[in-house]
C-alpha positions as CSV (number, residue, x, y, z in Angstrom):
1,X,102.4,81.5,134.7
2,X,103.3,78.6,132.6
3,X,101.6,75.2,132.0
4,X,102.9,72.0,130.3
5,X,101.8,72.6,126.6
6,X,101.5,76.1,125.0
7,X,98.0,77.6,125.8
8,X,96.5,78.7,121.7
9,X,94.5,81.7,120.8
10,X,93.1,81.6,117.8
11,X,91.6,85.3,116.2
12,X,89.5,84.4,113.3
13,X,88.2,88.0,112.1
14,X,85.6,87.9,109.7
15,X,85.8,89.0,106.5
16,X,88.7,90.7,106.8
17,X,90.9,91.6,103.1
18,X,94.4,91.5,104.3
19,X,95.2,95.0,102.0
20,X,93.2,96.7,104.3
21,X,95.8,96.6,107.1
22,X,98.4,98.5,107.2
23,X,100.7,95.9,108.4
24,X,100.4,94.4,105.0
25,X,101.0,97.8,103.6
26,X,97.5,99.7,103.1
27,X,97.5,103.2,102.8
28,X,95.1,104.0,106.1
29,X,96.8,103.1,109.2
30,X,94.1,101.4,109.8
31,X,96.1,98.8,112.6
32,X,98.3,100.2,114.8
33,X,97.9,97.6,117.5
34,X,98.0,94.4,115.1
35,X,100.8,96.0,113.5
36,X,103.0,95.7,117.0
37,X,101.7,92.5,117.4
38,X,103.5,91.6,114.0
39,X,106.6,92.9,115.0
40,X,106.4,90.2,117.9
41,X,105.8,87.2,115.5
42,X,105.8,86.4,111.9
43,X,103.2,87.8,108.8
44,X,102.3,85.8,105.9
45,X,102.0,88.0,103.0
46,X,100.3,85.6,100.5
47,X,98.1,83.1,102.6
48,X,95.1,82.4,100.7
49,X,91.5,81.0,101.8
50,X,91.2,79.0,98.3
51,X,87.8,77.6,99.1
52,X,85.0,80.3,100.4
53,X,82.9,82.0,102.1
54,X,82.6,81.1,106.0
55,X,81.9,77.4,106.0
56,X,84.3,75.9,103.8
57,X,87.2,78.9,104.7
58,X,86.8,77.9,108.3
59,X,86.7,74.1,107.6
60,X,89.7,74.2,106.0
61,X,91.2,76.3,108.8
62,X,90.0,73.9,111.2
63,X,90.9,70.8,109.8
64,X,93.8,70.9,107.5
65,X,91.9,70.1,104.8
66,X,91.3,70.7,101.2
67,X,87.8,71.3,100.0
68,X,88.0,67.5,99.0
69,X,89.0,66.4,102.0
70,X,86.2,68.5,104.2
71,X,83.5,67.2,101.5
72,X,82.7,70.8,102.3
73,X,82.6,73.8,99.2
74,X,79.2,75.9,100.3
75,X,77.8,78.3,102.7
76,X,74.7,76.6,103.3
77,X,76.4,72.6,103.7
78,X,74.4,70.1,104.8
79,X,75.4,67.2,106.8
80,X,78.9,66.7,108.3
81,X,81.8,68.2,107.5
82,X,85.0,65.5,107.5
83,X,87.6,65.8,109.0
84,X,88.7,65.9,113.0
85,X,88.7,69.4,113.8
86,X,91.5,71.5,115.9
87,X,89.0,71.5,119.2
88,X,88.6,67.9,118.7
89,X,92.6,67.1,118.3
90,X,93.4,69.6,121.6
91,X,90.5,68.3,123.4
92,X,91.9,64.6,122.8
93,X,95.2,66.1,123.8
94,X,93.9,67.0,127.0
95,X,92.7,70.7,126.5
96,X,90.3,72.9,127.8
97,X,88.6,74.6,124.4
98,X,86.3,77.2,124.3
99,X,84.6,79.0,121.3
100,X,83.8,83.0,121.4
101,X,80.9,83.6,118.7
102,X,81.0,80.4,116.8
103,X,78.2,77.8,116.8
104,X,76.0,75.5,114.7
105,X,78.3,76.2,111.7
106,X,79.3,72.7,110.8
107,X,83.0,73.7,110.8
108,X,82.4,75.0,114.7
109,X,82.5,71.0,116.2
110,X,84.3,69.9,118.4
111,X,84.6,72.8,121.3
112,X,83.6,71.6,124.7
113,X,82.2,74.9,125.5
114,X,80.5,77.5,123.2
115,X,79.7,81.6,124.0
116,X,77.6,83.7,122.3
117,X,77.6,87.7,122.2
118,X,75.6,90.3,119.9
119,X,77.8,89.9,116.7
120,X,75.1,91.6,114.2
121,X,72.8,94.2,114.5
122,X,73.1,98.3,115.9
123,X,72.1,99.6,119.1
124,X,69.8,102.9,119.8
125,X,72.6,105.1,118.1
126,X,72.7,102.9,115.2
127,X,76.3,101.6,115.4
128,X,77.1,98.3,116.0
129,X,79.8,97.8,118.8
130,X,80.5,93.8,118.0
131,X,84.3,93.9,119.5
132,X,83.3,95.4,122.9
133,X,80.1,92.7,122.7
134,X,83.1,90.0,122.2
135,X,85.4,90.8,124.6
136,X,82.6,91.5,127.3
137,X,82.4,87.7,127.5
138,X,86.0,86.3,125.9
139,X,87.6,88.4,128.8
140,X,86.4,86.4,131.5
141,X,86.4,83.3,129.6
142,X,90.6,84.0,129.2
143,X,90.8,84.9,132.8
144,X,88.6,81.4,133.6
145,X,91.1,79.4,131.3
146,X,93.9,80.8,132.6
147,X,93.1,79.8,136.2
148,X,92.5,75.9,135.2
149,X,95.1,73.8,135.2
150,X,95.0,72.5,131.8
151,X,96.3,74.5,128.4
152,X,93.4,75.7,126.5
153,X,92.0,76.7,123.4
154,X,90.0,80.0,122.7
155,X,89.2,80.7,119.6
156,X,87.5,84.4,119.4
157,X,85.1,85.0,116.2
158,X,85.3,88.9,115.6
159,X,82.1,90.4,113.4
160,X,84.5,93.0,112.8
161,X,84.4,94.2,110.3
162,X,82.2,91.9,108.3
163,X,78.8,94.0,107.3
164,X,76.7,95.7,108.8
165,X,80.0,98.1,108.8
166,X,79.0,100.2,111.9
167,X,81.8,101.3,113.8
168,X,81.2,103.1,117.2
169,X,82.3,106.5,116.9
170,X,84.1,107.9,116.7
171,X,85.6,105.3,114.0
172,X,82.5,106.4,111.5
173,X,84.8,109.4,110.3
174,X,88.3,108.5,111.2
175,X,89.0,107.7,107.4
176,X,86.4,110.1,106.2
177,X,86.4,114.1,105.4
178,X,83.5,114.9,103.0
179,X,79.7,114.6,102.2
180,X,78.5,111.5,101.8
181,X,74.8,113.2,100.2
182,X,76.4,115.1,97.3
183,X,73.5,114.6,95.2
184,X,76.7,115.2,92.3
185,X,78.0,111.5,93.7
186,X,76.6,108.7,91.6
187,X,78.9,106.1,92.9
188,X,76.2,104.0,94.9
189,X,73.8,104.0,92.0
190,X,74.3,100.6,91.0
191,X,74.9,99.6,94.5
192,X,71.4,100.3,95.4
193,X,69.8,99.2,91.7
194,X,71.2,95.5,92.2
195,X,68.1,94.2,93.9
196,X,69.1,90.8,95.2
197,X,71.2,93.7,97.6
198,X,69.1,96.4,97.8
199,X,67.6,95.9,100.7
200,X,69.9,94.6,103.0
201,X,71.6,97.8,102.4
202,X,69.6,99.9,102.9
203,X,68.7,98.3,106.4
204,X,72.0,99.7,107.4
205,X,72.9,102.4,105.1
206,X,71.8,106.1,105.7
207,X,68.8,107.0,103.5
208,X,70.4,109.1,100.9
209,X,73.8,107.8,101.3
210,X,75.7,109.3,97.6
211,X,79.3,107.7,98.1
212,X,80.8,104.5,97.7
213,X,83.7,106.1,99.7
214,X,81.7,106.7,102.6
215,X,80.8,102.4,103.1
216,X,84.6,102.2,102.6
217,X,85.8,104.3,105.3
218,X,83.1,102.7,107.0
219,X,84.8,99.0,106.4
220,X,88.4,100.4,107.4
221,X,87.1,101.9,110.8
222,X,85.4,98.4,111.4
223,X,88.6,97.6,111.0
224,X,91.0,100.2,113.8
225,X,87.9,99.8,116.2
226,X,88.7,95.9,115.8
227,X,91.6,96.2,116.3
228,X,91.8,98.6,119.4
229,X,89.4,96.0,120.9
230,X,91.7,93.4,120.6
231,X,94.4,95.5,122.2
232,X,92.4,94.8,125.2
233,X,92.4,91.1,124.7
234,X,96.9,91.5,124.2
235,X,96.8,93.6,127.8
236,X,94.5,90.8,129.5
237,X,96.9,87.8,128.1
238,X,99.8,89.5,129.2
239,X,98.3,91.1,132.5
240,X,98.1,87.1,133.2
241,X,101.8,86.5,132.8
242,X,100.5,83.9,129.5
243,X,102.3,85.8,126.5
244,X,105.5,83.2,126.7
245,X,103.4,80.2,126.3
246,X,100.6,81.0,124.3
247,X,100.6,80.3,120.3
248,X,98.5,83.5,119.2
249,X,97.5,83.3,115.6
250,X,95.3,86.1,113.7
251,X,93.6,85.1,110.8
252,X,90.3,85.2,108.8
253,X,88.0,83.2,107.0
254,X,88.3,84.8,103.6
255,X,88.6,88.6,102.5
256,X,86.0,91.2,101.2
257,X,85.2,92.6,98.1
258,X,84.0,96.6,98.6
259,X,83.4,98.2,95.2
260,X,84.5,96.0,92.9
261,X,83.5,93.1,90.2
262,X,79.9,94.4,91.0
263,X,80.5,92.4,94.4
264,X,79.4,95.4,96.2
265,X,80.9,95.2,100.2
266,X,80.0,91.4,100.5
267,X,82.2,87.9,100.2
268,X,81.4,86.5,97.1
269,X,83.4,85.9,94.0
270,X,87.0,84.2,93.5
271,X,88.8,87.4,92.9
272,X,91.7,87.8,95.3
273,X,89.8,90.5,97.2
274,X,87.9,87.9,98.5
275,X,90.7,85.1,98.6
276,X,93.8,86.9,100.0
277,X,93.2,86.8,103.7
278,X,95.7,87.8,107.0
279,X,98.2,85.2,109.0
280,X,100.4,86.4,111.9
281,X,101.8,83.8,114.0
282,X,103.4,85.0,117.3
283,X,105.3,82.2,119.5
284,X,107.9,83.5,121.3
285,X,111.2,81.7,121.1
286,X,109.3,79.1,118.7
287,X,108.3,81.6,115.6
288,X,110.8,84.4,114.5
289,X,109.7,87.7,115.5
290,X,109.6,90.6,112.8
291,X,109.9,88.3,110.1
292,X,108.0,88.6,106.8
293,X,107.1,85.5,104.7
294,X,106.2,85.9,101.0
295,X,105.7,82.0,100.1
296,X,102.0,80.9,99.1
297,X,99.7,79.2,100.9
298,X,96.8,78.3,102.3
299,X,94.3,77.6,105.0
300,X,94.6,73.5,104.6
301,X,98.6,74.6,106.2
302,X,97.6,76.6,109.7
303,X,96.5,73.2,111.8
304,X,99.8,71.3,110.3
305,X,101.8,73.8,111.8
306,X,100.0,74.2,115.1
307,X,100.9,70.4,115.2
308,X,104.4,71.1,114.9
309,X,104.7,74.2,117.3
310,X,102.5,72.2,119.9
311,X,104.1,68.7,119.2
312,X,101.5,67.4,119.2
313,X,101.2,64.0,116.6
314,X,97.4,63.3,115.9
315,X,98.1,60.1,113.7
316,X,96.2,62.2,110.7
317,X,97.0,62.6,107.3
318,X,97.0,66.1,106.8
319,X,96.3,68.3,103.2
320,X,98.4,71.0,104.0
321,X,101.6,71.2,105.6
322,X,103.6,73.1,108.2
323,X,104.3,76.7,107.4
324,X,107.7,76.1,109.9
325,X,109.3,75.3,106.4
326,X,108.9,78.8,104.9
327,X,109.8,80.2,108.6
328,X,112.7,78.4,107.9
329,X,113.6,79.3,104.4
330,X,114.2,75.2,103.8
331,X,111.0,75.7,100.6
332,X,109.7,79.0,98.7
333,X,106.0,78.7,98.6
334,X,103.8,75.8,99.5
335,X,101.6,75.8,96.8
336,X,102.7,78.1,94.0
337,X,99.2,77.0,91.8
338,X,95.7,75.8,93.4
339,X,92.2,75.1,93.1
340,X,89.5,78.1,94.0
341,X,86.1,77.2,94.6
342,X,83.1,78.9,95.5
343,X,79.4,78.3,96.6
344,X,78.1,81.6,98.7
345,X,76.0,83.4,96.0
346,X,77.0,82.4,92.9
347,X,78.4,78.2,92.1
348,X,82.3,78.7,90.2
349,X,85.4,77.3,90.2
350,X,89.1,78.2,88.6
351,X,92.6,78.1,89.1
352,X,95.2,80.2,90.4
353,X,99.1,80.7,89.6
354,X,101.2,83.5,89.8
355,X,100.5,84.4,86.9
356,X,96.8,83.4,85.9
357,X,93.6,83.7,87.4
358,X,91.2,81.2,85.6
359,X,87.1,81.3,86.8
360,X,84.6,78.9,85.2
361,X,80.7,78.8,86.1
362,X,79.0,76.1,87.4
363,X,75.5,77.3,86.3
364,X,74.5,81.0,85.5
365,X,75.0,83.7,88.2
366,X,72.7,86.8,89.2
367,X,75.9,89.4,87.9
368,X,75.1,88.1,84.5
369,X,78.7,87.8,84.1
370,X,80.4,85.0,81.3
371,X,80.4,82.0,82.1
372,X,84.8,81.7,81.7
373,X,87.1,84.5,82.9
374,X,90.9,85.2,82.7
375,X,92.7,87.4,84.1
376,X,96.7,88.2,83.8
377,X,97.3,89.0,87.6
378,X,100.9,90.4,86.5
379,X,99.4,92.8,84.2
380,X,96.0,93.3,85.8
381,X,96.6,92.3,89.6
382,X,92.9,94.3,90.5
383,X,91.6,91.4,87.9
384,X,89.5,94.3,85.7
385,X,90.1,93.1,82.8
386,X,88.7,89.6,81.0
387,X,91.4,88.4,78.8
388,X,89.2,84.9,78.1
389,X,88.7,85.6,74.5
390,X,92.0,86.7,73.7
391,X,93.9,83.6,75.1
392,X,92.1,81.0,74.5
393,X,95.2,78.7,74.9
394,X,95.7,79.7,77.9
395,X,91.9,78.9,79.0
396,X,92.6,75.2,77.8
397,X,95.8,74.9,79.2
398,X,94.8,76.1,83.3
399,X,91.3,74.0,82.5
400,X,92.9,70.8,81.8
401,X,95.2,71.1,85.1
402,X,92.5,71.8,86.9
403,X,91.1,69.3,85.8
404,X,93.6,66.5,86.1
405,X,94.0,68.2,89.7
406,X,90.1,67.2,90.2
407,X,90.5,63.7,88.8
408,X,93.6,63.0,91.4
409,X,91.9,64.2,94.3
410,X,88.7,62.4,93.7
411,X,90.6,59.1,93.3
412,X,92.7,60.0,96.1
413,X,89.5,61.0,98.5
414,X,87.2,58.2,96.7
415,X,85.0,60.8,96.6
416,X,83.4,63.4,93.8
417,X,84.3,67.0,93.6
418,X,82.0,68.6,96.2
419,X,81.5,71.5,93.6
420,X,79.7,68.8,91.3
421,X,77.5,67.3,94.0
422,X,76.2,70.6,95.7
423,X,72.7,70.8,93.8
424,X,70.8,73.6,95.4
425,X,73.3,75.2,97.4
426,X,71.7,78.2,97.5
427,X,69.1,77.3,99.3
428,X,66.0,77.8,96.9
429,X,64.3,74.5,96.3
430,X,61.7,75.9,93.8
431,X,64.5,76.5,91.7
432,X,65.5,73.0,91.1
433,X,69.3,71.4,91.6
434,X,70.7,74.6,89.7
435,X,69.7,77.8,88.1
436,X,69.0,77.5,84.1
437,X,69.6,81.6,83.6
438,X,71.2,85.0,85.3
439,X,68.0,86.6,85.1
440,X,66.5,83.6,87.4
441,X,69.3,83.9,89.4
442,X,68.6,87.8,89.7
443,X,65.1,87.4,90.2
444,X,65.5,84.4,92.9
445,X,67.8,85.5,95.2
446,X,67.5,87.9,97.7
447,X,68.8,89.4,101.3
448,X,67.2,92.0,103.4
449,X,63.4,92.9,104.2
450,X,61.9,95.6,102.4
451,X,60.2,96.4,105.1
452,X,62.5,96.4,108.0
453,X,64.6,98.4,105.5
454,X,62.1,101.0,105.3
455,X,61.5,101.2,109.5
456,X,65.3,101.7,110.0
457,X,65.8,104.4,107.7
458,X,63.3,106.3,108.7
459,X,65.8,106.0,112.2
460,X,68.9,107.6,110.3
């Protein structure tokens, strides 16, 4: 079955860290059916989602735009996010579109028709089957598309394997042999003693729990009971003859951070576990197959090039660009240095290069941590080690392009840096535009009911 213009999938999986597949070389062969997929199309290796968590990262995504460009920089944005969105440039272009687990997020406009499915919290057994909950209701929806006579749009949301991490079994133990009690295991100590945390983890972690290595295993089979779930969804578009015409990308809105930068197995922090984040682009006979791309870039580039693989001219001006010219070897990277941003749980900024990692705070944050970090990502790629202090050269030189970055983008947009206009981002009105301390930071914010903690592990 063909129709005029190439139908587009779109996998956005949440809060998935592209090291944890084993298509991008992880340990844990924790893909097998992505993996295949990639041999059929092409893998970015460095794509990065510069501006997190969810509402900026998919904004971006959506729109082509920088953080500037979206007005957009925090979880919690108010108001409208700018920009024409992908749903509303196919729908102009005469396509049916259809969102899978994606509403009411300001970044979500545009789709003509939205569909919702249990994407959070465990059944009787206390495992949370999130990808069978999605395809129960994208499957029909792709068979219903694929009848029409129009091309279409789906864009599938995954909760896989964003937290809770509650893989069906028998996933809960395919990465793990051991005891997770070992009263000997200190490992989730501090997990549990950060308090703005606590609770939310224990709401779905076993009473007792000892090992960090037991949530990870539990966040890499979230992962291989994703993706045998969207097998199912490769067998349905092919069972329907649409695998020649249909522009399949997978991708996420930003990574995950499991045990480290006391982050513990949430989204939060510019550290590339939280910024590196998957691409693979399958087209056949439009995008190479088997082909591995090591140039930089970023979310603001994925709509660009779906413009040029559909051709499809929206009379927009775009912040990113077509990835086709890395596919094609005519440039090395797209952006080899960039602006990070970040407004989920704590307010920072910083700059990336290849070489540098630079973080500067907004206003204090509940870690406590300083308020400038460096880190040498050739020496120190895992970013453990604050080298601020020691080169304080280097702090002036990244802050003064970043800054001169900021100043050109703000004259260019005629707007101010969203990270400077975002007072109370967190949410917490009593605590004024900004937070004047870590400790009222600490004390302030907070996820999880100590109570509905309590009932659920008395269930485990």
């Amino acid at each position: 079955m063909a129709t005029r213009k190439p139908n587009l999938l779109l996998i956005g999986i949440d809060s998935l860290l592209s090291l944890h597949l084993s298509c991008y070389g992880y340990h844990r062969q924790t893909t097998p059916h992505i993996d295949k997929f990639a041999q059929g199309g092409t893998l970015f290796e460095n794509t990065f989602s510069p501006h997190v968590p969810t509402t900026p990262g998919y904004g971006s995504m959506f729109t082509g735009l920088d953080c500037f460009g979206t007005n957009t920089v925090a979880l919690r944005h108010k108001g409208l996010l700018e920009g024409k969105t992908l749903a509303e440039i196919l729908g102009d272009a005469g396509y049916n579109t259809t969102s899978v687990g994606f509403q009411g997020n300001p970044a979500a406009r545009g789709f003509q028709n939205y569909i919702s499915f249990a994407g959070w919290g465990a059944i009787n057994d206390g495992r949370s089957p999130k990808a069978e909950n999605l395809n129960a209701v994208a499957l029909p929806e792709l068979r219903r598309l694929a009848a029409e006579d129009k091309p279409f749009f789906l864009f599938l949301r995954h909760m896989d394997p964003h937290s809770p991490y509650l893989p069906p079994l028998p996933f809960e133990r395919i990465f793990y042999e051991g005891d997770e009690f070992d009263p000997n295991n200190t490992s989730m100590d501090p997990v549990f003693a950060f308090k703005p945390f606590a609770d939310y983890f224990r709401s779905w972690m076993p009473a007792g729990l000892r090992d960090k290595d037991y949530v990870i295993a539990q966040y890499d089979g979230a992962i291989a009971y994703m993706d045998a779930c969207i097998q199912n969804i490769f067998t349905t578009l092919t069972a329907l003859g649409l695998d020649d015409n249909t522009i399949v990308v997978i991708n996420s809105d930003h990574g995950e951070t499991l045990y480290d930068h006391d982050c513990y197995f949430d989204h939060h922090g510019i550290y590339d576990n939280t910024l590196r984040v998957p691409l693979i682009i399958k087209y056949p006979g439009h995008v190479p197959a088997g082909l591995r791309v090591s140039g930089y870039n970023q979310h603001k580039d994925l709509v660009p090039t779906l413009m040029e693989l559909m051709q499809i001219k929206p009379r927009l001006k775009f912040d990113g660009e077509s990835l086709m010219s890395l596919i094609r070897g005519e440039k090395a990277n797209l952006c080899s240095e960039f602006y990070i941003t970040e407004c989920t749980w704590m307010r920072k900024h910083g700059w990336r290069t290849p070489q540098w990692k630079l973080i500067r705070a907004l206003e204090p944050d509940f870690h406590f941590k300083p308020a400038v970090e460096l880190y040498d990502l050739l020496l120190d790629p895992e970013e453990n080690n604050n080298v601020a202090d020691k080169n304080p050269d280097v702090v002036a030189a990244l802050t003064k392009r970043m800054e001169a970055w900021i100043k050109r983008r703000e004259r260019q947009t005629k707007r101010t840096n969203p990270m400077f206009t975002q007072e109370c981002w967190h949410g917490i009105t009593k605590c004024g535009p900004a937070f004047t301390s870590s400790q009222q930071a600490y004390d302030s914010m907070h996820i999880g009911d100590p109570k509905q903690a309590a009932k659920l592990q008395e269930k485990k």
